[in-house]
N, C-alpha and C positions, 0 to 999 in steps of 0.2 A: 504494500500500500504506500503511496506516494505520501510525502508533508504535506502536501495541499490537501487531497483527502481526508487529511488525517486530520490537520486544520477547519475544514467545513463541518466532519462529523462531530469534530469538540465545539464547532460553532452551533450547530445542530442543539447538543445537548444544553445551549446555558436557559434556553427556558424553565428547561425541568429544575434544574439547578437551581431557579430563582423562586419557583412554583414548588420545590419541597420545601426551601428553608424557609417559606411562608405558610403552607400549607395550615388550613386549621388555625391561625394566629387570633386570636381575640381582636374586637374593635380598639379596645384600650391597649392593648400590646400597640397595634398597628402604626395608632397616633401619638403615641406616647415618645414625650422628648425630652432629653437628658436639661436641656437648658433651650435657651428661646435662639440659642443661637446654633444648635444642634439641630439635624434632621430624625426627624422619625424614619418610618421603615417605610410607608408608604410614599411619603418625599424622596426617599433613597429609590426607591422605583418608578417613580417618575420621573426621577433621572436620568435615570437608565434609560430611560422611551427617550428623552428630551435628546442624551447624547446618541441615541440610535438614529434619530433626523438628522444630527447634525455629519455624525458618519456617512449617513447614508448621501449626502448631498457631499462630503468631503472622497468619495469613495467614486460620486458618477462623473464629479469634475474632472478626477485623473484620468478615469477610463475614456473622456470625452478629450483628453489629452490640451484642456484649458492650460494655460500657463499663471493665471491668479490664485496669491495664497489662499490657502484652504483657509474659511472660518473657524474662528474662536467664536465661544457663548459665555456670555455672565449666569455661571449655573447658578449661585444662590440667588441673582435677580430671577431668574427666570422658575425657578421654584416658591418664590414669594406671588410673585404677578401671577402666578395659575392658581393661588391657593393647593395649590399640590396636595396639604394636608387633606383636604376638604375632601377629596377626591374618593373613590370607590375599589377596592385593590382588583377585583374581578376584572373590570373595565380596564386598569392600569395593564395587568398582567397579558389581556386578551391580544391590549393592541401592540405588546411587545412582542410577543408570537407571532401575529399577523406578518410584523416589521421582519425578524428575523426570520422566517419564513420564506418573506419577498426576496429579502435578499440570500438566502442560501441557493433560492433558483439563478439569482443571478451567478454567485459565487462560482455554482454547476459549470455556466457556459464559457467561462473564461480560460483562454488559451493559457500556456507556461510565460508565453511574453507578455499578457496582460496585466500578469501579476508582477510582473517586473518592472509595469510603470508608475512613473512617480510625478510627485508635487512637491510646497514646498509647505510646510504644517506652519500654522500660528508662531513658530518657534523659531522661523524661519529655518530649519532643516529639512531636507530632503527625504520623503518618506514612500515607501515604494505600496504599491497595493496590500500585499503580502503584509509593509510592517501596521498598514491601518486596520487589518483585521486583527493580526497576532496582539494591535494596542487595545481595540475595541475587547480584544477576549479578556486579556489579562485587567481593562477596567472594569468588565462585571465582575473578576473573580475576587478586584480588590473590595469591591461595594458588595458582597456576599459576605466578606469578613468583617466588613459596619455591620451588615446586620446580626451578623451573631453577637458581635461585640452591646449594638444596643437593646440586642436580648438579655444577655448579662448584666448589663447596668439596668436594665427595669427591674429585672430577679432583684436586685441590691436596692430595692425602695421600699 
């Protein structure tokens, strides 16, 4: 089995990933935050949708072979201005699926040289297709460890 492969099916799985270590959470679990300047769990997932649009428009740029830096977002504005908390996890989760989904199909169609094109990220580095998904993966798995972490700190209330 190829890295790319191997790559799509770990991309494949972070729904489920995000979908057990939520599964069954109480509404108070859900909303519940460490301080006013900390996210709950359900903001931590709506983040994750939030940075999925931004991937996903920093991922058709390259592939459309633009030469303009990829977007930056202001995540905590843009988790304030949705009410993020307010939000519904079913709804959160479904349209993350949906998102990931769309693009695993795309993921499918791309050549070896596809993924070996690049842009130039907010950081102004050069970043190849390949490293916007291996980032994308590795930013859900690091926001999987918020959530366990602000599992533990409500346990400690």
């Amino acid at each position: 089995m190829s890295t790319l492969s191997i790559e799509i099916s770990e991309f494949n799985q972070l729904y489920d990933l995000l979908s057990q270590k939520t599964f069954n959470l109480s509404k108070e679990k859900l909303h519940w935050k460490k301080n006013e300047r900390s996210w709950s769990i359900l903001e931590v997932l709506t983040h994750l949708v939030d940075h999925a649009f931004v991937v996903n428009f920093r991922l058709r740029e390259v592939l459309a072979g633009s030469s303009v830096q990829l977007p930056a977002f202001n995540q905590d504005k843009w988790i304030a201005g949705q009410y993020a908390n307010d939000g519904n996890i079913v709804e959160v989760l479904e349209t993350y699926r949906v998102i990931l989904y769309y693009n695993s199909q795309l993921l499918k169609r791309l050549t070896s040289d596809d993924w070996k094109k690049s842009g130039i990220n907010p950081q102004n580095a050069i970043v190849t297709v390949e490293d916007i998904i291996k980032s994308f993966m590795s930013h859900v798995h690091l926001h999987l460890k918020q959530i366990q972490r602000i599992l533990y700190e409500y346990s400690l209330v």
